[in-house]
LOKOL-145589 format. One record per residue (C-alpha): residue in one letter; x, y, z. Coordinates in Angstrom, 1 decimal, decimal comma. Last residue first. Example, Ala and Ser with C-alpha at 12.3 -4.5 7.8 and 13.67 -1.06 7.14 Angstrom:
<pts>
S/13,7/-1,1/7,1
A/12,3/-4,5/7,8
</pts>
This chain:
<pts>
X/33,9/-56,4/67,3
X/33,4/-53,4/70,1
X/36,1/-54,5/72,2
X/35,6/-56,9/74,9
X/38,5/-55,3/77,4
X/36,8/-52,9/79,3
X/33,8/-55,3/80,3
X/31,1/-54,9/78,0
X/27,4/-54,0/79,0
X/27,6/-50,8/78,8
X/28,3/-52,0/74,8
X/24,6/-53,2/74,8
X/24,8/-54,5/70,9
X/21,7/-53,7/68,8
X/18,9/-55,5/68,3
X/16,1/-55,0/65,4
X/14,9/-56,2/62,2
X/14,7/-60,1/63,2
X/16,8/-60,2/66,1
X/17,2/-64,0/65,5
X/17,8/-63,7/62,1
X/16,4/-64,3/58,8
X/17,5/-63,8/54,6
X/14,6/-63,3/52,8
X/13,1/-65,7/49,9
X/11,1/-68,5/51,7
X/14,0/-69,4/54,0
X/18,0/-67,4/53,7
X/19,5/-67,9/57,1
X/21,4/-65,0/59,0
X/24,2/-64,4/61,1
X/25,3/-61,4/59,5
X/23,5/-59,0/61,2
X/23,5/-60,6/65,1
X/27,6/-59,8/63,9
X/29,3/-63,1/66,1
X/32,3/-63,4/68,4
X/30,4/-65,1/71,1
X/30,1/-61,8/73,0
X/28,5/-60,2/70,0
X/26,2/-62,9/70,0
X/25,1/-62,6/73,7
X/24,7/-59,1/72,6
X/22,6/-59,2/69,7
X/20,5/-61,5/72,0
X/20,3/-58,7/74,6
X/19,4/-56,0/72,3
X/16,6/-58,4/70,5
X/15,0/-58,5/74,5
X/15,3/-54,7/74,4
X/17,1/-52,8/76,7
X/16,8/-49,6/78,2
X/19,2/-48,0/78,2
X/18,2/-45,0/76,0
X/14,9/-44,8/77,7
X/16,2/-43,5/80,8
X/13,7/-43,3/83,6
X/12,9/-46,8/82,3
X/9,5/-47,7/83,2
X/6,6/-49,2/85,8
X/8,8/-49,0/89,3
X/6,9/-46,9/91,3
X/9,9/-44,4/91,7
X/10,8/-44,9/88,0
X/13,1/-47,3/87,0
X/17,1/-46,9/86,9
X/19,4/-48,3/84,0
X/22,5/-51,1/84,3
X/24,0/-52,5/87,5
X/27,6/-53,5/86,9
X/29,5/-55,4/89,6
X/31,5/-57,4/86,6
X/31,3/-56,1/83,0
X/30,2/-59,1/80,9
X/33,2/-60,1/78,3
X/33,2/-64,3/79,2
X/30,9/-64,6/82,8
X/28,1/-62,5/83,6
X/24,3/-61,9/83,2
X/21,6/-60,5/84,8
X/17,4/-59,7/84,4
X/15,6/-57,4/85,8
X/11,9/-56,1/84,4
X/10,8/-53,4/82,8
X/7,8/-52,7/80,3
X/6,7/-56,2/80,2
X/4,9/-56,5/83,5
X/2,5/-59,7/84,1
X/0,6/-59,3/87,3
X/1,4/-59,3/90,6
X/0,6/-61,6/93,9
X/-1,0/-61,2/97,3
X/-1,4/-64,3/99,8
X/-4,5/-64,1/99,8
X/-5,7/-62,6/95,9
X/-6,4/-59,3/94,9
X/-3,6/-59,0/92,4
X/-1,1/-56,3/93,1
X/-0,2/-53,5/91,1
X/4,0/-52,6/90,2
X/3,9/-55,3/87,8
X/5,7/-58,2/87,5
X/8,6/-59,1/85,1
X/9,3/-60,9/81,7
X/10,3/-63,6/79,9
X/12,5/-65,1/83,2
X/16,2/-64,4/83,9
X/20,0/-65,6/84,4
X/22,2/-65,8/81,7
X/25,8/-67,5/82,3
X/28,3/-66,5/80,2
X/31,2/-69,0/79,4
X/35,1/-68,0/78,6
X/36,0/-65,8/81,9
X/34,1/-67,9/84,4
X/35,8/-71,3/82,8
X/39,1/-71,4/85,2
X/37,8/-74,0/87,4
X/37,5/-71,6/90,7
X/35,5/-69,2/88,6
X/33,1/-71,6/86,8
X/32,7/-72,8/90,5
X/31,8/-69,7/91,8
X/29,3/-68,8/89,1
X/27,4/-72,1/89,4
X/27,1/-72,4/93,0
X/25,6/-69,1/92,8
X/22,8/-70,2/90,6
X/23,1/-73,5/92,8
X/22,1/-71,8/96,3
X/19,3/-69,3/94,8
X/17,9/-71,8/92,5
X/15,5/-74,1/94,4
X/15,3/-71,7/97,3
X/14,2/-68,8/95,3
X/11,3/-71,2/93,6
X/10,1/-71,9/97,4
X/10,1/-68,2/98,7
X/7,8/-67,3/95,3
X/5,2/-70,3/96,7
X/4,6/-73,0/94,6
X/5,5/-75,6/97,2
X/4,0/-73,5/100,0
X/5,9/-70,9/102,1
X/4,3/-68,2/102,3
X/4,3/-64,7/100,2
X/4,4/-63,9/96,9
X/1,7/-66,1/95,9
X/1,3/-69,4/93,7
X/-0,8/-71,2/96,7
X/-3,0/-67,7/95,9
X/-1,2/-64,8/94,5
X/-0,4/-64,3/90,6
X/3,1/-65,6/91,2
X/4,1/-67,5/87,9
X/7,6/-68,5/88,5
X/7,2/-71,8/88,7
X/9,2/-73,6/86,9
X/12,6/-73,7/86,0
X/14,4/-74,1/82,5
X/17,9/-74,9/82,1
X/19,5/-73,8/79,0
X/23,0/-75,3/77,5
X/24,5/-73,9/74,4
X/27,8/-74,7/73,3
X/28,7/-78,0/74,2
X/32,8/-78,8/75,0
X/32,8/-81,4/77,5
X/33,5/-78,7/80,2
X/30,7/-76,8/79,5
X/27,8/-80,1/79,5
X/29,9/-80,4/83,5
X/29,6/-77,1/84,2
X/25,6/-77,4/82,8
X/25,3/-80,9/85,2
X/26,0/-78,8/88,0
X/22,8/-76,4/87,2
X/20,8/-79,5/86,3
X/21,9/-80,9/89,6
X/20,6/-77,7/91,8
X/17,9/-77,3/89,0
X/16,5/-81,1/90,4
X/15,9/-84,7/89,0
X/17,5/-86,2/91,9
X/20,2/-89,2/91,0
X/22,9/-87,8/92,3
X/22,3/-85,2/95,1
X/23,0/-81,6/94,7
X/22,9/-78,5/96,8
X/25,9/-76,8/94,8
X/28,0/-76,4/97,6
X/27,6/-79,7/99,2
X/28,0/-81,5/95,5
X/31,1/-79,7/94,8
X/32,4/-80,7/98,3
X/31,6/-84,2/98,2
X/33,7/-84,5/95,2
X/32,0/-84,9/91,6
X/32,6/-88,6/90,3
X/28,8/-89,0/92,3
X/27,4/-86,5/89,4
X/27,1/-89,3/86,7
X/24,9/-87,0/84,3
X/28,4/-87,5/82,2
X/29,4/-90,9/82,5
X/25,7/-92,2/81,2
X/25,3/-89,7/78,2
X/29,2/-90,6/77,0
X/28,5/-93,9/75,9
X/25,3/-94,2/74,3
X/26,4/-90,6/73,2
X/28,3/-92,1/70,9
X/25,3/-93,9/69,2
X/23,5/-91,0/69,4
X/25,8/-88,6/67,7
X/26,5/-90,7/64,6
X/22,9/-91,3/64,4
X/22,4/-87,2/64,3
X/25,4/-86,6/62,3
X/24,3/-89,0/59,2
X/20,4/-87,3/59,6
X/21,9/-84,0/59,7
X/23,6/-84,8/56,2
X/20,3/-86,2/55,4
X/19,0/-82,5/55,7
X/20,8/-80,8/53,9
X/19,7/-83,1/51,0
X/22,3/-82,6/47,9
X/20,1/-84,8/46,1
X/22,3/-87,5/44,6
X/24,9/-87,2/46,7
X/23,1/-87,2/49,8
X/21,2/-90,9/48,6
X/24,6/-92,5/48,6
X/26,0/-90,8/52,2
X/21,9/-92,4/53,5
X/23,0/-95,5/52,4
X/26,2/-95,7/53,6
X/24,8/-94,0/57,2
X/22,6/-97,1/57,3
X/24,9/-99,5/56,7
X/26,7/-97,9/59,2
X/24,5/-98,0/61,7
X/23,6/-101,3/61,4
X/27,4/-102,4/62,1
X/27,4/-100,5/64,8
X/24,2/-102,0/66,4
X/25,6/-105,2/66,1
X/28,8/-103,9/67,9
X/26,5/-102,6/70,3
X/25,2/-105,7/71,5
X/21,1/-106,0/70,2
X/19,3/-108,3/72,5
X/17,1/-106,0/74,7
X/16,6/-103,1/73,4
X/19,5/-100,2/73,2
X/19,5/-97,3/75,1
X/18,9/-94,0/73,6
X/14,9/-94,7/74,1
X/14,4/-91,4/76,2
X/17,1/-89,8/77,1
X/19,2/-89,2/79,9
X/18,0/-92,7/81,1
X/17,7/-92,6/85,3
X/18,0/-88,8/86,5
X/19,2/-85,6/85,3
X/17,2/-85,9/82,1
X/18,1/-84,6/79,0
X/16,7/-82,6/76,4
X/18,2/-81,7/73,0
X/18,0/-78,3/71,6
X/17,7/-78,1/67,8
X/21,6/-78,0/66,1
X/20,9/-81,2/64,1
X/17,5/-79,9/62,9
X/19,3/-78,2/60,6
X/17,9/-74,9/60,2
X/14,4/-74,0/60,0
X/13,2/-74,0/63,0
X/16,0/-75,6/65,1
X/13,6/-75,7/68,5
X/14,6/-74,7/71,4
X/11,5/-73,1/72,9
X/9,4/-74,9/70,0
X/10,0/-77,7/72,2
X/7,2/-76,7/74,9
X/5,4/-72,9/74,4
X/4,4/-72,8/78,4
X/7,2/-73,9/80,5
X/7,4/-77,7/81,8
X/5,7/-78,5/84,8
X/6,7/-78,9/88,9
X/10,5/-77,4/88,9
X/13,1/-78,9/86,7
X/14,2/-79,1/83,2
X/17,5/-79,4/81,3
X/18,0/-78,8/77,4
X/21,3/-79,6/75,4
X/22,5/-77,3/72,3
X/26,0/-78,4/70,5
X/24,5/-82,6/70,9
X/27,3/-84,8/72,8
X/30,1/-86,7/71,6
X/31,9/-85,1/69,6
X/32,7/-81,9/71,6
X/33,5/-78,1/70,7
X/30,3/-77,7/68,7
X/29,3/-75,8/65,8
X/29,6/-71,6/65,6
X/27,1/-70,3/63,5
X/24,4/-73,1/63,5
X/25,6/-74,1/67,1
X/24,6/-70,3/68,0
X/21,6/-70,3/66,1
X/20,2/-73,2/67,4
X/20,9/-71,6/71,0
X/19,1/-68,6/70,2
X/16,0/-70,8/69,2
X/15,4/-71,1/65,4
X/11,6/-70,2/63,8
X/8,9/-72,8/64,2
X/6,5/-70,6/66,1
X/5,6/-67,1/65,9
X/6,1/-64,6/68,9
X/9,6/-64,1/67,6
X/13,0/-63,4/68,9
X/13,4/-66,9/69,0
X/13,8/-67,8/73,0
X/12,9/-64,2/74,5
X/10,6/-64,0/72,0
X/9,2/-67,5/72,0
X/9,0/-67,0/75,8
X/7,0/-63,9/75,4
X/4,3/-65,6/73,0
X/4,0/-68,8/75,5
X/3,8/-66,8/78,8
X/1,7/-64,0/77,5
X/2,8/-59,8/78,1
X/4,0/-59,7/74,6
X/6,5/-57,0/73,7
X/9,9/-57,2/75,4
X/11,2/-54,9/78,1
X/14,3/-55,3/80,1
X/15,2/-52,0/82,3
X/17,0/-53,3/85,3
X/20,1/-55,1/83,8
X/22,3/-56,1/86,4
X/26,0/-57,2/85,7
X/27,8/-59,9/87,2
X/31,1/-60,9/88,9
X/30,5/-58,3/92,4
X/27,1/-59,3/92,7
X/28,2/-62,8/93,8
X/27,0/-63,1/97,4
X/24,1/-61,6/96,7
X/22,8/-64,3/94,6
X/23,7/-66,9/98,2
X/21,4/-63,9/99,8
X/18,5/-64,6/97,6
X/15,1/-63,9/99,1
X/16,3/-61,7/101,2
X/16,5/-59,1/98,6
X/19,5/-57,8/96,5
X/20,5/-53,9/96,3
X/23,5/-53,7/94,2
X/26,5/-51,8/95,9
X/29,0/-52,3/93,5
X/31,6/-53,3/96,5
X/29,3/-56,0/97,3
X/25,7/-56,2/98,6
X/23,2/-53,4/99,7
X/20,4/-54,8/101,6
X/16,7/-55,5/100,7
X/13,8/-56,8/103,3
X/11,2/-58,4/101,6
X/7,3/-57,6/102,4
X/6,7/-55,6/99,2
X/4,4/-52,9/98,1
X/1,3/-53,6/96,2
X/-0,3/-50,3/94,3
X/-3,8/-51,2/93,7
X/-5,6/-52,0/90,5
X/-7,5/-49,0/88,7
X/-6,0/-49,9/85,4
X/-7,5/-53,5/85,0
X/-6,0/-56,8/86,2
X/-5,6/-60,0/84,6
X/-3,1/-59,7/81,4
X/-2,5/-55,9/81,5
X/-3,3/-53,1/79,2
X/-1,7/-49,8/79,3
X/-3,7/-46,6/77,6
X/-3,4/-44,5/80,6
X/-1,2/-46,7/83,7
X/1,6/-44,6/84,8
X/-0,4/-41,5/84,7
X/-3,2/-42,5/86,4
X/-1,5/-42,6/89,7
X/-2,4/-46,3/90,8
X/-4,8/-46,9/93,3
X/-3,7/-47,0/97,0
X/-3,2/-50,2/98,6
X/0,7/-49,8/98,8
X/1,1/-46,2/98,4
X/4,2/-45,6/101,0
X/5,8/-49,0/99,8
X/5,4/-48,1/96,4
X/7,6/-45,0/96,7
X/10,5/-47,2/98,5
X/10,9/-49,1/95,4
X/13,8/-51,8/95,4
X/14,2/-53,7/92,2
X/16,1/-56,6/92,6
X/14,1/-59,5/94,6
X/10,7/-58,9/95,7
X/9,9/-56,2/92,8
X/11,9/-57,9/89,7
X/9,0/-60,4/90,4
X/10,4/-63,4/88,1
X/8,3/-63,7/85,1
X/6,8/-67,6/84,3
X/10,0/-69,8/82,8
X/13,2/-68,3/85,3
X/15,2/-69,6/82,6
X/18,9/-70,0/83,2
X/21,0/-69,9/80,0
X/24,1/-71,3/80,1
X/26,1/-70,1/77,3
X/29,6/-71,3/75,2
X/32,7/-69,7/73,8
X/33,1/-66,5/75,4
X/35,1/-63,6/74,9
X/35,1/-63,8/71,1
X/37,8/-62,8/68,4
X/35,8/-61,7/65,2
X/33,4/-63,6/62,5
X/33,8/-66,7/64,7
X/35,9/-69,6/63,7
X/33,7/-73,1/63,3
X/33,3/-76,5/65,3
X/32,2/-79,2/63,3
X/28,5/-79,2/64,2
X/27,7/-80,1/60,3
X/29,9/-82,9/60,0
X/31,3/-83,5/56,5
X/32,0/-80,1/56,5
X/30,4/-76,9/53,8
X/32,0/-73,6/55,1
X/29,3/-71,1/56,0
X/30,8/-70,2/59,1
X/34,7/-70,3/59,0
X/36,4/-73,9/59,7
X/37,6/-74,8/63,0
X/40,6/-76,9/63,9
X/41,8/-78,2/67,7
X/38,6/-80,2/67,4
X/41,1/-83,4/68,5
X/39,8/-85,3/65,5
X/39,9/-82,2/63,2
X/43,4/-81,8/64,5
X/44,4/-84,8/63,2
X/42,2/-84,8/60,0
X/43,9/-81,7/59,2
X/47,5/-82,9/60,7
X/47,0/-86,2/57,6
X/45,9/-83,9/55,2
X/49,1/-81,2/55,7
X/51,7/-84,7/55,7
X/50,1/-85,7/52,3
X/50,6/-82,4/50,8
X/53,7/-81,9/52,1
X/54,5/-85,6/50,6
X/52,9/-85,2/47,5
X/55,5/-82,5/46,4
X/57,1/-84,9/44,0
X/60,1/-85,2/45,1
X/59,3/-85,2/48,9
X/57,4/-88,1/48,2
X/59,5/-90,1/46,2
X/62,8/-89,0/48,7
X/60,4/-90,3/51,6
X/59,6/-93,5/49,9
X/63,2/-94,5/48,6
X/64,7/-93,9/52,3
X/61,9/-96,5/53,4
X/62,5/-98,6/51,1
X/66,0/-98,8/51,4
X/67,8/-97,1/48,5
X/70,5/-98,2/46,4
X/73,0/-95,8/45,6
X/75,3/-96,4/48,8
X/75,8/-100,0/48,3
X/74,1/-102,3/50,8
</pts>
């Protein structure tokens, strides 16, 4: 071959490095590379093909997904956190009328008696937090999370409180937390949803779907549900007599037509259509491998409680490392019941509905949970929530065994993982345990969200939707960022 003729190949690449194409070319062809391999993120607010494409928070984050563990009924701060030594000296006495004078209460009136508790508390850790009885696996792991013990929120019903807690709003059809965290920041992982939902216990909290609902976002980033035994989901198999390469080729016909129909109306909404089938037919495939808990050694499943095949929080919490890994970004497990007005649903016995039976369901896994995050190298990029939509009050009900009321004014929660300060206990209650004794920590539910955010690497202020005319957010017109609640090295964003 003579040296001024070309071989094709040699002719192709000088073209295209002639003509500046072939940078070009070569800078598409790594995009949709790295796109593939969700090594590239595109700032909220950028239009994608795929709405959960994963985005670039406003500022560097500390944590990249949640599990949320909902106590769904009010945890009694009282039997398991929250110490008083005061109440025990007053138990059956009325209440000082100072704590009480123009309080209302869901069942009981003013004049109800001081209840003090039957569980024995210890000191745990090298922070020192006071845990009871009730939980000593919880206790064991005191030293990786922090305590907040002055929570308040502002309705003291199950189905308006949880919509707070959820939504930041007693109204319903506005955007769960975890909508709003796949809205702003999309999803590591292409085959399953950004937001999943797992249930145990012996009902489903009060306020249903609307708990992790999309509102009015997408309704690609809404919360989807899945079981921890047989189908994951309902109907995502396919009927009797359709392969999957038939339903493929259905699929995309479908998608075609939907693509045409976008670009004529510049439907949102059809766009989460196209993702949503996309999803599920993938998921056909990943759904079954990943609630699959027998690939988990015998050791994981020993120290997590689980079985395969139970429908359970001890494999829900197990099946959340395993939604993590994968790449989701929200996942909450709900557990019920946590309702202990007294009665079979009392704070004391042993029944199925008892308080000691809801602390054995979740006492083992919840602390499963943090040490295996730790052990996997996750702990320090997810944050684990754990907490109900309110407390219990400081009264008891007049019931056999004895129970509390609904308490709203302070109650316990905790949290830990990516940017929480470790073996941190937060505020101080009064000596009966009805209010902050310092009500510049205490922290409002729209505080916490704003912090969850802040944690992700999102402003709570900017991560808005405009609907109807005004621009919305989770924490509404309130929230502010819990910097106490930073470890040393989260910045203030």
């Amino acid at each position: 071959m003579s040296p001024d003729v070309h071989s094709p190949v040699t002719a192709r690449r000088e073209f295209l490095g002639q003509t500046g194409l072939g940078l070009g070319l070569g800078r598409v062809a790594l995009g949709w590379l790295l796109q593939q391999d969700r090594l590239l993120a595109s700032p909220v607010g950028d239009a994608s093909p795929n709405p959960l494409a994963p985005r670039s928070p406003m500022f560097p984050a500390r944590a990249n997904a949640i599990i949320q563990l909902f106590m769904a009924g009010g945890p009694s701060q009282l039997e398991l956190f929250d110490y008083k030594p005061k109440l025990q000296q007053l138990n059956g006495q009325t209440v000082p009328p100072s704590f009480v004078e123009g309080k209302r209460f869901a069942f009981i009136s003013n004049d109800a008696k001081c209840l003090g508790t039957t569980r024995a508390f210890k000191q745990y850790g090298e922070c020192g937090a006071e845990v009871s009885e009730l939980l000593p696996r919880t206790a064991e792991i005191v030293d990786n999370i922090s305590f907040v013990r002055t929570m308040h929120t502002d309705n003291f019903n199950h189905g308006p409180a949880k919509l707070i807690t959820q939504t930041g709003t007693t109204l319903f059809g506005r955007p769960s937390l975890g909508a709003w965290t796949v809205y702003g920041l999309g999803c590591e992982s292409r085959d399953l949803p950004g937001y999943v939902v797992l249930h145990s216990g012996p009902r489903g909290p009060r306020g249903g779907s609307y708990l992790y609902s999309s509102g009015f976002l997408s309704s690609v980033y809404q919360g989807v549900p899945l079981r921890s035994q047989g189908d994951p989901i309902l109907n995502l198999n396919n009927p009797a007599g359709v392969s999957r390469d038939r339903q493929g080729r259905v699929l995309r016909t479908i998608n075609r037509l939907n693509k045409r129909r976008h670009e004529v109306t510049g439907d949102a909404e059809i766009e989460a259509r196209i993702a949503n089938y996309e999803m599920a037919y993938r998921m056909q495939a990943s759904a079954p491998e990943l609630i699959d808990l027998t690939q988990e050694t015998a050791d994981t499943l020993a120290m997590y409680g689980a079985t395969p095949g139970e429908a359970s929080f001890a494999n829900n919490c197990l099946l959340a490392r395993r939604l993590v890994e994968r790449g989701v970004r929200f996942v909450t497990l709900f557990h019920t019941n946590w309702d202990h007005h007294g009665g079979p649903e009392g704070l004391e016995g042993h029944g199925p509905q008892s308080l000691e039976a809801a602390c054995s369901a979740v006492d083992r896994p919840t602390a499963a949970l943090v040490k295996d995050l730790k052990q996997r190298g996750m702990w320090d990029e997810t944050l684990v929530l754990w907490g109900g939509e309110f407390g219990r009050t400081p009264m008891g009900e007049q019931r056999k065994p004895p129970g509390r009321d609904h308490h709203i004014d302070a109650y316990t929660v905790w949290l830990g993982g990516g940017g929480v300060r470790p073996g941190h206990s937060m505020g101080t209650t009064d000596e009966l345990g009805f209010y902050p004794t310092d009500p510049d920590r205490a922290v409002h539910v729209h505080d916490l969200q704003a912090t969850l955010l802040h944690l992700l690497g999102m402003d709570h202020l900017k991560l808005t939707y405009r609907f109807q005319g005004r621009d919305f957010r989770i924490t509404d017109v309130g929230g502010k960022v819990v910097h106490e609640l930073l470890s040393d090295s989260s910045g203030s964003g």
